[in-house]
DRENTORKOL-3810 file (N, C-alpha, C; in nm, 4 decimals):
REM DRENTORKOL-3810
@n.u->0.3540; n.v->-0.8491; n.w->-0.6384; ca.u->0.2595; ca.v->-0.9404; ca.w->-0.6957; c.u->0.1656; c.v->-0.8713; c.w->-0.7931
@n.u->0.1270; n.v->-0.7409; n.w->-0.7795; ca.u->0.0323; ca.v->-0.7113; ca.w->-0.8505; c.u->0.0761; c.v->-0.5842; c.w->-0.9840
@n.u->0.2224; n.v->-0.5978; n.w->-0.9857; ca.u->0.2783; ca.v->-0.4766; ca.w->-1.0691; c.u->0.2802; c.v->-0.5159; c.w->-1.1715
@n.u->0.1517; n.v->-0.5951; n.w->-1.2606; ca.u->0.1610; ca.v->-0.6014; ca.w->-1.3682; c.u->0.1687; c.v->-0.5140; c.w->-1.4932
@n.u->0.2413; n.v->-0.5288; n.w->-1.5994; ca.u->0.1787; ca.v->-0.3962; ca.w->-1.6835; c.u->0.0187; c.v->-0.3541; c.w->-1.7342
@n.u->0.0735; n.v->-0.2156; n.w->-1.7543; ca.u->-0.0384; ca.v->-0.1494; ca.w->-1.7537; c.u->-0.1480; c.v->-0.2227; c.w->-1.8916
@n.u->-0.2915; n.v->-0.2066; n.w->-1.8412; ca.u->-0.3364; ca.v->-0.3062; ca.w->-1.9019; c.u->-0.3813; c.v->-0.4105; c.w->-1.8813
@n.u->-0.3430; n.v->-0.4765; n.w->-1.7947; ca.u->-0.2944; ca.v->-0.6479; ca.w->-1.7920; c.u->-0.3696; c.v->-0.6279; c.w->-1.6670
@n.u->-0.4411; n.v->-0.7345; n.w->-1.7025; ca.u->-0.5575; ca.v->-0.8408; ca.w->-1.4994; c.u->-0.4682; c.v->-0.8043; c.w->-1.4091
@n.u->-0.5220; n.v->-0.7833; n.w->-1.2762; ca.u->-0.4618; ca.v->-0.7781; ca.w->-1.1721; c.u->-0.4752; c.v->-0.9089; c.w->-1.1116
@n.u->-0.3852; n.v->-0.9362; n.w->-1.0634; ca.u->-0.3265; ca.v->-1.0878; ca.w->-1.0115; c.u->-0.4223; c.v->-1.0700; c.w->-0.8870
@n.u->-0.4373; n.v->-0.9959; n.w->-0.8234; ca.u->-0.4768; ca.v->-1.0257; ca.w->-0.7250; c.u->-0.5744; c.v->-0.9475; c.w->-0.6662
@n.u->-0.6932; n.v->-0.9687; n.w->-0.5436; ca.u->-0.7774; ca.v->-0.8385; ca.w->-0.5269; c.u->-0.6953; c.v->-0.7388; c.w->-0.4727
@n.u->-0.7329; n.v->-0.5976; n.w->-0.4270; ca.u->-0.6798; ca.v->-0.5182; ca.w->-0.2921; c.u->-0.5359; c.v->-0.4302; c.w->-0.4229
@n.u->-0.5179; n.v->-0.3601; n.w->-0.3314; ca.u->-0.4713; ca.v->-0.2597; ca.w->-0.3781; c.u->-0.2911; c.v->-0.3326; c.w->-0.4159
@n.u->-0.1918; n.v->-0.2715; n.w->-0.5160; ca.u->-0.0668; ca.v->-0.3534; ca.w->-0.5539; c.u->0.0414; c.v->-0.2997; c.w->-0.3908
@n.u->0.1247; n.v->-0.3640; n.w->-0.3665; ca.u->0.2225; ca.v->-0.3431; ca.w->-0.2823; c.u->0.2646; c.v->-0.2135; c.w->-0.3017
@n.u->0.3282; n.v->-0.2088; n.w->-0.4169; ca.u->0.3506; ca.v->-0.0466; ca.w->-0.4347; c.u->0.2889; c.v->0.0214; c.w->-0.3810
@n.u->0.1512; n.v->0.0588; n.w->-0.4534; ca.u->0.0246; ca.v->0.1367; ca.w->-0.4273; c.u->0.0404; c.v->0.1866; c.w->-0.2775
@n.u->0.0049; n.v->0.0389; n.w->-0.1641; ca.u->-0.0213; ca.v->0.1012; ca.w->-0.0475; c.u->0.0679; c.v->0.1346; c.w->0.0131
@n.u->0.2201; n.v->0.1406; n.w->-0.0013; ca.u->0.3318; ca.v->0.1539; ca.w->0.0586; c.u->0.3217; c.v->0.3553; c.w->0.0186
@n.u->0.2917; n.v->0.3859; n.w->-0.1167; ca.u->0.3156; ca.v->0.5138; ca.w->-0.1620; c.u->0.1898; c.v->0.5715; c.w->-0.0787
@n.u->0.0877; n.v->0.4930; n.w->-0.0385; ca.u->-0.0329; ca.v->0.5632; ca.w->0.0233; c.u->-0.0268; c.v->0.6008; c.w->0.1614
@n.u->0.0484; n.v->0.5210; n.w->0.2247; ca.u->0.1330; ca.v->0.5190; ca.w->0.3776; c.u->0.1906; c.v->0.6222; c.w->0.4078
@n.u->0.2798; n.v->0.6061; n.w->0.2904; ca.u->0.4038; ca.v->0.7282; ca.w->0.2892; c.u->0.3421; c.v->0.8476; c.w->0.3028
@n.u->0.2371; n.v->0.8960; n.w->0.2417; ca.u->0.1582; ca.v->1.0499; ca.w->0.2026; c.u->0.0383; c.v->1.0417; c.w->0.3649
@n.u->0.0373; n.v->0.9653; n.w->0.3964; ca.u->-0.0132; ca.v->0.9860; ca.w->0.5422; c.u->0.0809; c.v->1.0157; c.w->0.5948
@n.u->0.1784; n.v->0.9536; n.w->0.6587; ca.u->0.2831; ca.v->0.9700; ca.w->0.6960; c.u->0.3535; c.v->1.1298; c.w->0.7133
@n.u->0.3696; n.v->1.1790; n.w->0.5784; ca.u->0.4072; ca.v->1.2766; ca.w->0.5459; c.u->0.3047; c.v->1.3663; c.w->0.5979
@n.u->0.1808; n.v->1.3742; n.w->0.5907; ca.u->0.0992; ca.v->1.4401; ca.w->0.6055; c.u->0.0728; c.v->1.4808; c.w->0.7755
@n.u->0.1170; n.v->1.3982; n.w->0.8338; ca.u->0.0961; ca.v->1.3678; ca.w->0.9660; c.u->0.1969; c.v->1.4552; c.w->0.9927
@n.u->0.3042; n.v->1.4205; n.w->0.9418; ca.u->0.4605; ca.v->1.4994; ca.w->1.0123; c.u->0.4340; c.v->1.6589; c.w->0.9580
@n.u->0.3802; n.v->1.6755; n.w->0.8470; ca.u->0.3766; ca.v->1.8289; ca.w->0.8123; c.u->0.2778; c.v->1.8684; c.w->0.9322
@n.u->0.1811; n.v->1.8371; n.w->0.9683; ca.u->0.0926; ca.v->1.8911; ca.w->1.1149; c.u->0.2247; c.v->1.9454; c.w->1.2149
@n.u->0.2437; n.v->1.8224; n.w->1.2710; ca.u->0.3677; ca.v->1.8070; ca.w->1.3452; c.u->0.4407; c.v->1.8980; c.w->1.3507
@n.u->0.5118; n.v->1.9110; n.w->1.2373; ca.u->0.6002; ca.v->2.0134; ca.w->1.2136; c.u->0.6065; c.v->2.1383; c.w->1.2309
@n.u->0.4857; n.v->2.1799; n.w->1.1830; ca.u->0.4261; ca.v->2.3189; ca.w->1.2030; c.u->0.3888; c.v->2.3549; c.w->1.3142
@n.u->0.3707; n.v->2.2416; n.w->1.3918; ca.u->0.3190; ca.v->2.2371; ca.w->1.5862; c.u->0.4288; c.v->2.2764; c.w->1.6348
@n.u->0.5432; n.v->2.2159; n.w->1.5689; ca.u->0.6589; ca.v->2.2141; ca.w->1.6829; c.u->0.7916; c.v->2.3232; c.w->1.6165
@n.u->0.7412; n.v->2.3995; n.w->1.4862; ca.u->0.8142; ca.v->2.5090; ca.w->1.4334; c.u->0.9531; c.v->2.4398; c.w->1.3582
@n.u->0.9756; n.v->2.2969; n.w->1.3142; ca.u->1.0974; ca.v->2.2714; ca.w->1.2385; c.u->1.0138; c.v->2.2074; c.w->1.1041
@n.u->1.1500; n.v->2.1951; n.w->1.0115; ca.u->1.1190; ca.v->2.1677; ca.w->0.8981; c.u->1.0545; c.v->2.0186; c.w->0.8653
@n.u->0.9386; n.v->1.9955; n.w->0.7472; ca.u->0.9354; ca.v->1.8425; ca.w->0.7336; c.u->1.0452; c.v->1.7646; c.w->0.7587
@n.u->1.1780; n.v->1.7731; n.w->0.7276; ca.u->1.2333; ca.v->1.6747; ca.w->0.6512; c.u->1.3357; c.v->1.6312; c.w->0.8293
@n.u->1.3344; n.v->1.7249; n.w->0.9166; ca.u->1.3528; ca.v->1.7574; ca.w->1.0451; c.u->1.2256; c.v->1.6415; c.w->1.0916
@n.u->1.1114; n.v->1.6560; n.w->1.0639; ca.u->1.0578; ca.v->1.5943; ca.w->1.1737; c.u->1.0195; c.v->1.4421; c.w->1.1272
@n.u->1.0467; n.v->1.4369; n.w->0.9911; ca.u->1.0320; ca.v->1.3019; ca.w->0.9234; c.u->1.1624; c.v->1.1954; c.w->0.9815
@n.u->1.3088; n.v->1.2848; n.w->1.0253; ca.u->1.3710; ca.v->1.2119; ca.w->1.1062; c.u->1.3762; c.v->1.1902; c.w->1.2111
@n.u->1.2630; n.v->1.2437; n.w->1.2690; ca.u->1.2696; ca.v->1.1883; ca.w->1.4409; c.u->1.2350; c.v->1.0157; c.w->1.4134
@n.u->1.2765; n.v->0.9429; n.w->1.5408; ca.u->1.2277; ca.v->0.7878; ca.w->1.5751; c.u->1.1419; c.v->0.7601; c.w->1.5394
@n.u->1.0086; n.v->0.8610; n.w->1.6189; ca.u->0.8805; ca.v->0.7951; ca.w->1.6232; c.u->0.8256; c.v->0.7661; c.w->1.4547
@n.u->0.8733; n.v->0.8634; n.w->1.3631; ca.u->0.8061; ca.v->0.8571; ca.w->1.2195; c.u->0.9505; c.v->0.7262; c.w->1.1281
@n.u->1.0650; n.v->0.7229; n.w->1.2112; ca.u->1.0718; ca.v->0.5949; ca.w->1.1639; c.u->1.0500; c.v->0.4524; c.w->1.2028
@n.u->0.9868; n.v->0.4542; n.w->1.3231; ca.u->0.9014; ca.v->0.3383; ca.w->1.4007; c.u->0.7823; c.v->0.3329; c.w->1.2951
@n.u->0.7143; n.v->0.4138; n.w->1.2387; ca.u->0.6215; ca.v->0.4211; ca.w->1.1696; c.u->0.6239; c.v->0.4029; c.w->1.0296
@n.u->0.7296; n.v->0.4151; n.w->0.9743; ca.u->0.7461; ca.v->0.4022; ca.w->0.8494; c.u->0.7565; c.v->0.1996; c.w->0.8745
@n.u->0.8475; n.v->0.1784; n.w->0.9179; ca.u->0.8955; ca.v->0.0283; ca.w->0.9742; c.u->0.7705; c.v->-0.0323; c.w->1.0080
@n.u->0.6468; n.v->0.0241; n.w->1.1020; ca.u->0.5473; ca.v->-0.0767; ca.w->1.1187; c.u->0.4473; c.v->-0.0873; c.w->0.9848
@n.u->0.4784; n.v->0.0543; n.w->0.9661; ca.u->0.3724; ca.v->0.0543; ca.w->0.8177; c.u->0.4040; c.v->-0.0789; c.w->0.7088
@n.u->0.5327; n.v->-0.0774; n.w->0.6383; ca.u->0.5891; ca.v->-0.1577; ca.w->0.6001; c.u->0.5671; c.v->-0.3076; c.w->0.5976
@n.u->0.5926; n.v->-0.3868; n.w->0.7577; ca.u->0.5483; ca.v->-0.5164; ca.w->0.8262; c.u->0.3831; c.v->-0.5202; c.w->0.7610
@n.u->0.2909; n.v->-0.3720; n.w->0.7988; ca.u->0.1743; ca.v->-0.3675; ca.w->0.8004; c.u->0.0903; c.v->-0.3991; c.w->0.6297
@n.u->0.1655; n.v->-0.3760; n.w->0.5332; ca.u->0.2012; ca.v->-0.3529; ca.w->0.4476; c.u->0.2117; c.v->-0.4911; c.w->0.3846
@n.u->0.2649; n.v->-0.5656; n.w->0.4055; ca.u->0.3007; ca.v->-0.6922; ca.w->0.3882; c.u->0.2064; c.v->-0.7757; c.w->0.4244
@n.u->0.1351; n.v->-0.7700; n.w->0.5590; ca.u->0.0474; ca.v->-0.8501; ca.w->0.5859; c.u->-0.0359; c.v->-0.8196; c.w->0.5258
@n.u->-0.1153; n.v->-0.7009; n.w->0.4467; ca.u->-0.2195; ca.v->-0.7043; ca.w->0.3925; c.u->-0.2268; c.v->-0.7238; c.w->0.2758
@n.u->-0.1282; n.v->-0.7644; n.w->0.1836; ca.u->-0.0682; ca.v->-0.8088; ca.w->0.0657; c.u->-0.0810; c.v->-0.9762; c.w->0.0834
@n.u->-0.0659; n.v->-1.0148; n.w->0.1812; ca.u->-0.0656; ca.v->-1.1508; ca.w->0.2005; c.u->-0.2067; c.v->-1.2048; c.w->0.2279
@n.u->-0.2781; n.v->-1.1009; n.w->0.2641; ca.u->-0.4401; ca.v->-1.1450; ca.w->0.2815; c.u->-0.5085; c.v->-1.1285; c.w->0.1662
@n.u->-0.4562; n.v->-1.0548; n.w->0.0819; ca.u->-0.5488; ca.v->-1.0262; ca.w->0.0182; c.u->-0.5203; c.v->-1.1314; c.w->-0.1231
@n.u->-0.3772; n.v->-1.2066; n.w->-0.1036; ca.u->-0.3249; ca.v->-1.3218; ca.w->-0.1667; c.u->-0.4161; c.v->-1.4468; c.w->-0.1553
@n.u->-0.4396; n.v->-1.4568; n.w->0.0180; ca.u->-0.5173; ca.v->-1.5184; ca.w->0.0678; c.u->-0.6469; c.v->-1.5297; c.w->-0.0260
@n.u->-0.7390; n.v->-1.4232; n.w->0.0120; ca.u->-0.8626; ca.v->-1.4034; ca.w->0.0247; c.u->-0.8579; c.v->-1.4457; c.w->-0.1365
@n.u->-0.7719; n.v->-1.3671; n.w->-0.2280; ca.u->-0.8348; ca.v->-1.4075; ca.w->-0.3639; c.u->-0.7823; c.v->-1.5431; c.w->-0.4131
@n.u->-0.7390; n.v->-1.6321; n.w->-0.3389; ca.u->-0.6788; ca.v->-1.7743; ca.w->-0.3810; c.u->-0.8511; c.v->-1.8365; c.w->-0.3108
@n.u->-0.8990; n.v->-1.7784; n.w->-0.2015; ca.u->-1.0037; ca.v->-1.8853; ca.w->-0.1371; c.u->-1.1349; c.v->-1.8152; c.w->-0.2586
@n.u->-1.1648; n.v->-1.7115; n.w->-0.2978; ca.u->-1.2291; ca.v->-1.6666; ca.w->-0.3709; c.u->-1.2739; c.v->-1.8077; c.w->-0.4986
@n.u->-1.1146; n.v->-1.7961; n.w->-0.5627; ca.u->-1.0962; ca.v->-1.8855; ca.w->-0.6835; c.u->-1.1173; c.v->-1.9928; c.w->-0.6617
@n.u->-1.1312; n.v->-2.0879; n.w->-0.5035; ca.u->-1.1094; ca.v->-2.2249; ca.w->-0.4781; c.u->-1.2730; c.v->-2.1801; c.w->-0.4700
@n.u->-1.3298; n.v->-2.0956; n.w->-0.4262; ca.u->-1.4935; ca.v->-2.1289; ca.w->-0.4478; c.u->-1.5808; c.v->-2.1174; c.w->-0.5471
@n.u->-1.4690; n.v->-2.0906; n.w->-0.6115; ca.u->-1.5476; ca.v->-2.0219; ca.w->-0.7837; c.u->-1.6375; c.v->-1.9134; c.w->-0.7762
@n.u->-1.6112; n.v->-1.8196; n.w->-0.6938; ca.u->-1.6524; ca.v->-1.6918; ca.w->-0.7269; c.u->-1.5849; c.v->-1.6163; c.w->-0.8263
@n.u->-1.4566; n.v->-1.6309; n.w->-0.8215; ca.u->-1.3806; ca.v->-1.5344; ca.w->-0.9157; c.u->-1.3270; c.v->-1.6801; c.w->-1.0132
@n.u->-1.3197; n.v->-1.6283; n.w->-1.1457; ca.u->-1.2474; ca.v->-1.7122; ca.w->-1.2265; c.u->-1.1537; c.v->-1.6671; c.w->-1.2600
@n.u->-1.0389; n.v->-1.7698; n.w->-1.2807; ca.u->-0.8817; ca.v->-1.7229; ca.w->-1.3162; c.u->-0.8761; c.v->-1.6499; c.w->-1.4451
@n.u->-0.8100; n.v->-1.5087; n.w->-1.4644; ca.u->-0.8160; ca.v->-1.4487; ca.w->-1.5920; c.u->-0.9363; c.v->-1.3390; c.w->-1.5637
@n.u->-0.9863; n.v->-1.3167; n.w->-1.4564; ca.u->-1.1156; ca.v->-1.2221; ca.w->-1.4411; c.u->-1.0834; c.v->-1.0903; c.w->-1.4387
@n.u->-0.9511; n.v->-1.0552; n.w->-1.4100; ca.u->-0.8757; ca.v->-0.9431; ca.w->-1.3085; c.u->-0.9691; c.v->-0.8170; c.w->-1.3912
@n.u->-0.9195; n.v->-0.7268; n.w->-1.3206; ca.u->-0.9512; ca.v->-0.5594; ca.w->-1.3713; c.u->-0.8412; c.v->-0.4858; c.w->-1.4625
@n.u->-0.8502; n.v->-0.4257; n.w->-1.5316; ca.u->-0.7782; ca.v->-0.3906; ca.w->-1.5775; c.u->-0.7450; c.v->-0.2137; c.w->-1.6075
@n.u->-0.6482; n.v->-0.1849; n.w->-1.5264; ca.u->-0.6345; ca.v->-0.0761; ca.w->-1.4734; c.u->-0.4653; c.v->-0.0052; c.w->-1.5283
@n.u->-0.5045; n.v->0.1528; n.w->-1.5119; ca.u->-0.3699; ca.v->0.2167; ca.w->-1.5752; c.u->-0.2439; c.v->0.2234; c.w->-1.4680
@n.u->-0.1297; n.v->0.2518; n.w->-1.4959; ca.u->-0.0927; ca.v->0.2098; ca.w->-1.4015; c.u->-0.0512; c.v->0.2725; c.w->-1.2633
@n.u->-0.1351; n.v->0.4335; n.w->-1.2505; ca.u->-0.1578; ca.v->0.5303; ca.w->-1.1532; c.u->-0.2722; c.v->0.4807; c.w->-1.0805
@n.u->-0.3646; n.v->0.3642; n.w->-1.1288; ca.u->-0.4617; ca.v->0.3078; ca.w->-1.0633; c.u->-0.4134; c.v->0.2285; c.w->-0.9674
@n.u->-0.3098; n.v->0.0802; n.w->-0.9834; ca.u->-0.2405; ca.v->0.0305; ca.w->-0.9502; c.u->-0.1964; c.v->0.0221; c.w->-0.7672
END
């Protein structure tokens, strides 16, 4: 919803789908490099255990729902006329 080009209003408030999925991921990652080093195998070793793909999978679901709120929130925004249609920010697209 919000991968507009660079430049261009953001459709919506809250960060783009992309965005927080790549922001997940680098926790994620970040978490397992601890991990890793705790337990003496390589990232890419401990990025395939279950538990970090239970986590990638809830992130994801998690991911979605907050894309959908924030769909929400800026549709009830516009129905109160706080925000007017065409207001967006306009951001590069590493902002995004």
């Amino acid at each position: 919803m919000q991968s507009g080009e660079e430049g261009q209003p953001l459709e919506m408030l809250g960060m783009a789908e992309e965005s927080m999925l790549a922001y997940a991921e680098s926790l994620i990652e970040d978490q397992a490099r601890l991990t890793a080093a705790e337990r003496g195998v390589s990232l890419e070793e401990e990025l395939d255990t279950p538990g970090y793909a239970a986590a990638r999978s809830a992130l994801a679901y998690v991911v979605k729902v907050m894309v959908a709120n924030n769909a929400y929130i800026t549709n009830h925004l516009l129905e109160l006329g706080i925000l007017q249609a065409g207001d967006g920010l306009r951001l590069a697209d590493e902002e995004r």
